[in-house]
C-alpha positions in Angstrom: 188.7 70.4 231.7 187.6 73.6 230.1 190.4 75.0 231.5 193.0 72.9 230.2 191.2 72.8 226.8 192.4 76.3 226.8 195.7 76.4 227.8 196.7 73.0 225.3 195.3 75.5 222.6 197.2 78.5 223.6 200.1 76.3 223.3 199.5 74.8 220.2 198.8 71.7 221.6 195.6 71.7 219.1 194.7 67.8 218.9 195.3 67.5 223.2 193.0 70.7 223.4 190.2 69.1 221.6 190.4 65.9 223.9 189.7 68.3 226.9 186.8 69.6 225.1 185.3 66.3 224.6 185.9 65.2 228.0 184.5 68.5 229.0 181.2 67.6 227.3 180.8 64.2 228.8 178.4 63.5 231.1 180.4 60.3 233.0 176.8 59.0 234.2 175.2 58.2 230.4 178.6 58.2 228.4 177.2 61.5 225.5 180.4 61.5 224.1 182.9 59.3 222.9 186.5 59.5 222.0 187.6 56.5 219.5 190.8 54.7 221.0 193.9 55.1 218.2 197.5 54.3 218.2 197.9 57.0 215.6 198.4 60.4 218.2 198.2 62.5 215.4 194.3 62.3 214.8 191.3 62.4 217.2 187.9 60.5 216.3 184.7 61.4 218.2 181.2 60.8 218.2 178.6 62.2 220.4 174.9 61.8 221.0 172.0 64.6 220.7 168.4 63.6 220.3 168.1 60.9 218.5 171.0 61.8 216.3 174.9 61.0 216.4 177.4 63.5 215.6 180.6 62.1 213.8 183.9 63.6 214.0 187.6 63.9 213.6 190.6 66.5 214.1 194.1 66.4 212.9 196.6 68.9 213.5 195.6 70.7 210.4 191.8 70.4 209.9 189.1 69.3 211.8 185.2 68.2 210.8 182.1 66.6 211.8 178.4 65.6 210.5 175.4 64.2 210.8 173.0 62.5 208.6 169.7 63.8 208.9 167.7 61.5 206.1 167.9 60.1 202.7 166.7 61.9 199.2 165.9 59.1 196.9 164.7 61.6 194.4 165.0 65.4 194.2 162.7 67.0 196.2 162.4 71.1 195.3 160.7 72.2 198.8 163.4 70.6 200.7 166.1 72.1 198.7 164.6 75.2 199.1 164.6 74.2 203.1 168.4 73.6 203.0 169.1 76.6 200.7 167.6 78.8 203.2 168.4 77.1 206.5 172.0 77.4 205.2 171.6 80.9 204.8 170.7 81.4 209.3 173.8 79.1 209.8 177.0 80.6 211.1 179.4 77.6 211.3 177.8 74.6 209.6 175.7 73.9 206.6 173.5 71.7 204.8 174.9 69.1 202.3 173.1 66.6 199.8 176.0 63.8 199.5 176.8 61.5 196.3 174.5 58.5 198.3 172.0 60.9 198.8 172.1 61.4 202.2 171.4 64.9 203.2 173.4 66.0 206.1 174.9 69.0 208.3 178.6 69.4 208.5 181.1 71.4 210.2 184.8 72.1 208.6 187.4 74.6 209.3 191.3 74.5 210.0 192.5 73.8 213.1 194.4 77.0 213.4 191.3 78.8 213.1 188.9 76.7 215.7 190.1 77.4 219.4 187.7 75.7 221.5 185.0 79.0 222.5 184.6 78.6 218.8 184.6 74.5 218.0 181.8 74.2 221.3 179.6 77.4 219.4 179.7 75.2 215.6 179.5 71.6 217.2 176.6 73.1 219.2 174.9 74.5 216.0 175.8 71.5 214.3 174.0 69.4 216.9 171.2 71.4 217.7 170.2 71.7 214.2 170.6 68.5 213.3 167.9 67.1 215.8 165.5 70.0 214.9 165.8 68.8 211.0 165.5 65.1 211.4 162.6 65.9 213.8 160.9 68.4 210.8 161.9 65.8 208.2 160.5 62.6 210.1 157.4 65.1 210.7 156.8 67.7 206.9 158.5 65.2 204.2 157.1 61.7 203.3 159.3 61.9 200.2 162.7 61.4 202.6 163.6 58.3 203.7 164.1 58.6 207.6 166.9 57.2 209.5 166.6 56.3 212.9 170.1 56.5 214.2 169.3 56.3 218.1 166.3 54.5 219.5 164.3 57.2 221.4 163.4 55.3 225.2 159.8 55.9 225.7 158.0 57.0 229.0 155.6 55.4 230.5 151.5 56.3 230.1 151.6 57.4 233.8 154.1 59.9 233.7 153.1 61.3 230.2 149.7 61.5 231.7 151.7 63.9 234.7 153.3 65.7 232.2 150.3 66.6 230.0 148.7 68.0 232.9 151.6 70.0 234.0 151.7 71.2 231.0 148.0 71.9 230.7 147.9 74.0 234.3 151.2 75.8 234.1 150.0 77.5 230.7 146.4 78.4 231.9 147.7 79.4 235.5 149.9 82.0 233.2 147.1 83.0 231.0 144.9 83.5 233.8 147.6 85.3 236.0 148.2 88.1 232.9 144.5 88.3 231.4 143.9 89.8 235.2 146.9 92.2 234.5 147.6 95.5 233.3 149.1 94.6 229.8 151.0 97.9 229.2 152.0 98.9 232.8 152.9 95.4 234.2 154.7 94.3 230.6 157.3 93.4 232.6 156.1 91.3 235.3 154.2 89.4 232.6 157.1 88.9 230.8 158.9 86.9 233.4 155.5 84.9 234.2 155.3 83.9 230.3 159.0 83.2 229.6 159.5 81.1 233.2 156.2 79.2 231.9 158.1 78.3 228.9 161.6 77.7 230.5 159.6 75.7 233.3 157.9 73.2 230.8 161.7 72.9 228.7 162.8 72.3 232.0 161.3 69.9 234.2 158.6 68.4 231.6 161.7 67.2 229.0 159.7 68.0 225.5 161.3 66.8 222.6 160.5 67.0 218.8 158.5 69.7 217.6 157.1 71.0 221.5 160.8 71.6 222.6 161.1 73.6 219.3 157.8 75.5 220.2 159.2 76.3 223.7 162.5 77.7 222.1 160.2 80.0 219.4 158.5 81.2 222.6 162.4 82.4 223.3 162.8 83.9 220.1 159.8 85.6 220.0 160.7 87.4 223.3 164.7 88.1 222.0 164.4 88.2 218.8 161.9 90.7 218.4 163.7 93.6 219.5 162.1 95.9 217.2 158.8 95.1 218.9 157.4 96.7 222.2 157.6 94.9 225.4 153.9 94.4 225.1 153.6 93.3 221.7 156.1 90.3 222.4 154.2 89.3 225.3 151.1 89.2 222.9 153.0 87.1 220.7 153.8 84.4 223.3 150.1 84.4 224.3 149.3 83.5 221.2 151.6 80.4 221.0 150.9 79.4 224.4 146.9 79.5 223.1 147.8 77.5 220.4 149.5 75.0 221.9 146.1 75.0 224.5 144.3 74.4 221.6 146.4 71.4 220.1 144.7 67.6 220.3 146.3 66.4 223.8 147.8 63.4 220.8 150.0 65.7 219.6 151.6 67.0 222.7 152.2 64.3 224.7 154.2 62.2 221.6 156.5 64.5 222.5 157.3 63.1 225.6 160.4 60.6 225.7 163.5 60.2 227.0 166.8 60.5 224.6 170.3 61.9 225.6 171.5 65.5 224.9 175.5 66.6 225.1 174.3 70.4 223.7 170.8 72.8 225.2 169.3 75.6 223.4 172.1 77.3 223.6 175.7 77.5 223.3 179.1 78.3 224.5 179.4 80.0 228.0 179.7 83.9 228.1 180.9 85.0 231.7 180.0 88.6 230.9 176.8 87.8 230.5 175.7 85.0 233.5 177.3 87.5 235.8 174.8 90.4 234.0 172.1 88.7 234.4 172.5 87.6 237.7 173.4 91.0 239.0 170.5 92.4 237.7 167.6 89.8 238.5 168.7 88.9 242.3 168.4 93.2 242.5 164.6 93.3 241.1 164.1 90.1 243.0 165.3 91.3 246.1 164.0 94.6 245.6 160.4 93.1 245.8 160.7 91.0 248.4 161.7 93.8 250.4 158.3 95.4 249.2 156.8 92.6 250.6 155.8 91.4 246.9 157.2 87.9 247.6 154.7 86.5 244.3 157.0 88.6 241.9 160.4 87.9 243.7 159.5 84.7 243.2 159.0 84.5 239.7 162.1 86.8 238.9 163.9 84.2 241.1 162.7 81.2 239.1 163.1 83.4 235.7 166.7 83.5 236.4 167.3 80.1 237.4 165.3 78.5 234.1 166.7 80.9 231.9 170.3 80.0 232.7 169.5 76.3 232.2 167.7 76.8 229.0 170.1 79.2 227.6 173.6 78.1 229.3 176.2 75.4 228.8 176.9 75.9 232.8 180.1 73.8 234.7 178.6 71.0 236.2 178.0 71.8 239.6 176.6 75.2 239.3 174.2 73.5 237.1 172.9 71.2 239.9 172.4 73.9 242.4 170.7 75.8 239.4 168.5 72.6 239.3 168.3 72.6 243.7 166.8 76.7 243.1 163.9 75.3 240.3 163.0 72.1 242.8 162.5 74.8 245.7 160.6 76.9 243.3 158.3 73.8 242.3 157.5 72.0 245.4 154.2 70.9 244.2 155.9 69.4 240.6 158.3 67.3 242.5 155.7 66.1 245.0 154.0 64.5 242.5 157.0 63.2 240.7 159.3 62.1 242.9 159.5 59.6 246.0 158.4 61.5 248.8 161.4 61.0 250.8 163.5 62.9 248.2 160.7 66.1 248.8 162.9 69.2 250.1 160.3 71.1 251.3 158.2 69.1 254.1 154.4 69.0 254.0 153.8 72.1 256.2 155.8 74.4 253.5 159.0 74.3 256.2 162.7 73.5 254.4 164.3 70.2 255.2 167.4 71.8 256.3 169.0 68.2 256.5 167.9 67.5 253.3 169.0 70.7 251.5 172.5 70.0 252.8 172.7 66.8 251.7 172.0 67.6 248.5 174.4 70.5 248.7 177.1 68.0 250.1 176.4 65.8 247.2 177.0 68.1 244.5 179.7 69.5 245.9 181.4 65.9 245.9 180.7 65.9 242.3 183.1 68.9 241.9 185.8 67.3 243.6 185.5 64.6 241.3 185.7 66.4 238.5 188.4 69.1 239.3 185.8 72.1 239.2 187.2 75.2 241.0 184.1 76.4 242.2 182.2 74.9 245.9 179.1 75.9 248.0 179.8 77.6 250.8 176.6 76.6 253.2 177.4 78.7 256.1 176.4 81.7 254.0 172.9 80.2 253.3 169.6 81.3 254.9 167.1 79.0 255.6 164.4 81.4 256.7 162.1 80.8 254.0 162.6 79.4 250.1 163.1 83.1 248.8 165.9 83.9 251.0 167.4 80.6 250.8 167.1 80.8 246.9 168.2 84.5 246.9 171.4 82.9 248.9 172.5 79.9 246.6 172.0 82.4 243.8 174.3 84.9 245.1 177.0 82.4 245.6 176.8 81.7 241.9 176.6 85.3 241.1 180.0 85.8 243.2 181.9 83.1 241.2 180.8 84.9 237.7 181.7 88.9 238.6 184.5 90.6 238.4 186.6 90.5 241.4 
């Protein structure tokens, strides 16, 4: 679908070109995105889900826009302005609104011939992203607004919050421990990977939302974003949060724990260069310390890499799931626990389930068929030694799809 959202576009086939898009971001099993049925062929209206907001939407052939409301002002409230004011001022493609009703909202608007779909997937990502951040910081810092609930979040049960709180709890002070035992200024690196795959790892698998998913993503920032900074000040900086968050009333972490539906991660629109970058570089270092027989650290650069593409990357479908198929190798314990234990990969004496694992792989490549992806799994190239060569291989077949030929 990506595909042909391009070429409609290049063709001036603008309104088509956006339906591809849409389709493109719709997840067929929970139904994210929807495209309103009209006899008029000259307009497209959308909606789509993220969080527990909907995003509203329409395109013409000249101009194209979307928003969300976020909450309701009954009176004017000066540190919220001053919020929006200077929220506006980050934002690339959308901004903050207060309408007539007073309804505050972010909204998206350009012309048509201006918004090819790299650039309509970056601001509808912004637009969506930011939205469930805000109503979550509204709901949360302003008793003055007037909250609207426009998707009911699905709660978890006690049992598996419990599980997650304690995931949570160990994979932080496992981390702490590992790099208080560490060399801050000649390992910086290796504690950098341990940190960030800690945070990636809880995003991940444990499903945060509200204002812990916004603390893992300010453990990104503070690692990227900081350029300016040493290697070993950031990792200081990220121990610091992580401490916090150690230190926070077990209350107010696991609230965060529900189920909604998300068309848009962390991040945005897909950037070939740089998947195939960072895969060339981290299956190097990772096989580079295997080979020196320092499978701990291969390890963790091999779960880095997978987490951080997740986190960070709108990814075709079915590189996503073997993505997903690296992390459940990498987490045996975690899906143990989790998950039925005839679904477990690896069996109880740490050997694969080679059956298994192909099934799986046969599975998702099944899904690609279905929907028209050009890229497959080849499993005769896989090594089923041992998890880090079998990881090492499903990650090279990605990295072979993403460089240059």
């Amino acid at each position: 679908m990506w595909e042909h959202s391009l070429q409609a576009y290049q063709e001036n086939r603008y309104l088509d070109s956006y339906r591809f898009l849409l389709e493109y971001l719709n997840d067929p099993d929970i139904n994210n995105v929807q495209i309103q049925p009209s006899s008029d062929t000259n307009i497209v209206r959308f909606s789509f889900l993220q969080g527990s907001n909907i995003i509203v939407g329409w395109a013409n052939q000249v101009h194209i826009e979307a928003h969300s409301v976020l909450a309701v002002m009954p009176q004017l409230n000066i540190p919220v302005l001053r919020l929006l004011l200077e929220s506006n001022y980050k934002l690339q493609f959308t901004r903050f609104a207060l309408q007539d009703n007073n309804e505050i909202v972010l909204k998206f608007s350009a012309a048509v011939i201006d918004t090819p779909p790299e650039k309509l997937q970056t601001a509808l990502r912004e637009l969506a992203v930011q939205a469930d951040k805000k109503t979550d910081l509204f709901k949360d810092s302003f008793a003055a607004l007037q909250h609207i609930q426009q998707v009911e979040k699905t709660p978890i049960g006690d049992e598996q919050k419990e599980l997650r709180y304690q995931f949570f709890c160990r994979w932080i002070d496992e981390a702490l421990a590992q790099v208080n035992q560490m060399d801050t200024a000649k390992n910086a690196a290796e504690i950098s990977y341990r940190l960030l795959t800690t945070a990636y790892r809880i995003d991940v698998l444990l499903l945060p939302e509200g204002k812990l998913m916004d603390e893992m993503e300010q453990i990104h920032a503070a690692f990227f974003n900081m350029l300016s900074a040493s290697e070993t000040e950031r990792n200081a900086k990220i121990m610091q949060i992580f401490e916090r968050l150690r230190l926070t009333p077990k209350e107010n972490i696991i609230k965060n724990f529900y189920t909604t539906v998300s068309t848009f991660g962390v991040s945005g629109a897909l950037y070939i260069e740089d998947v195939a970058s960072l895969l060339q570089q981290e299956l190097s270092l990772a096989q580079r310390a295997f080979d020196a027989k320092n499978e701990a650290l291969a390890r963790v650069i091999l779960e880095y890499t997978a987490l951080h593409l997740l986190f960070l990357y709108a990814l075709p479908p079915v590189i996503t799931e073997v993505l997903k198929l690296v992390v459940e190798l990498l987490n045996f314990s975690f899906f143990k626990t989790m998950q039925p234990p005839q679904y477990n990969l690896v069996q109880e004496n740490n050997t694969l389930d080679k059956e298994k694992i192909l099934n799986r792989l046969e599975a998702i490549k099944k899904t690609g068929r279905e929907r028209k992806e050009k890229v497959s799994v080849r499993k005769g190239s896989l090594a089923f030694d041992n998890t880090i060569k079998l990881v090492i291989s499903l990650l090279s077949q990605i990295n072979d799809l993403y460089s240059p030929s």
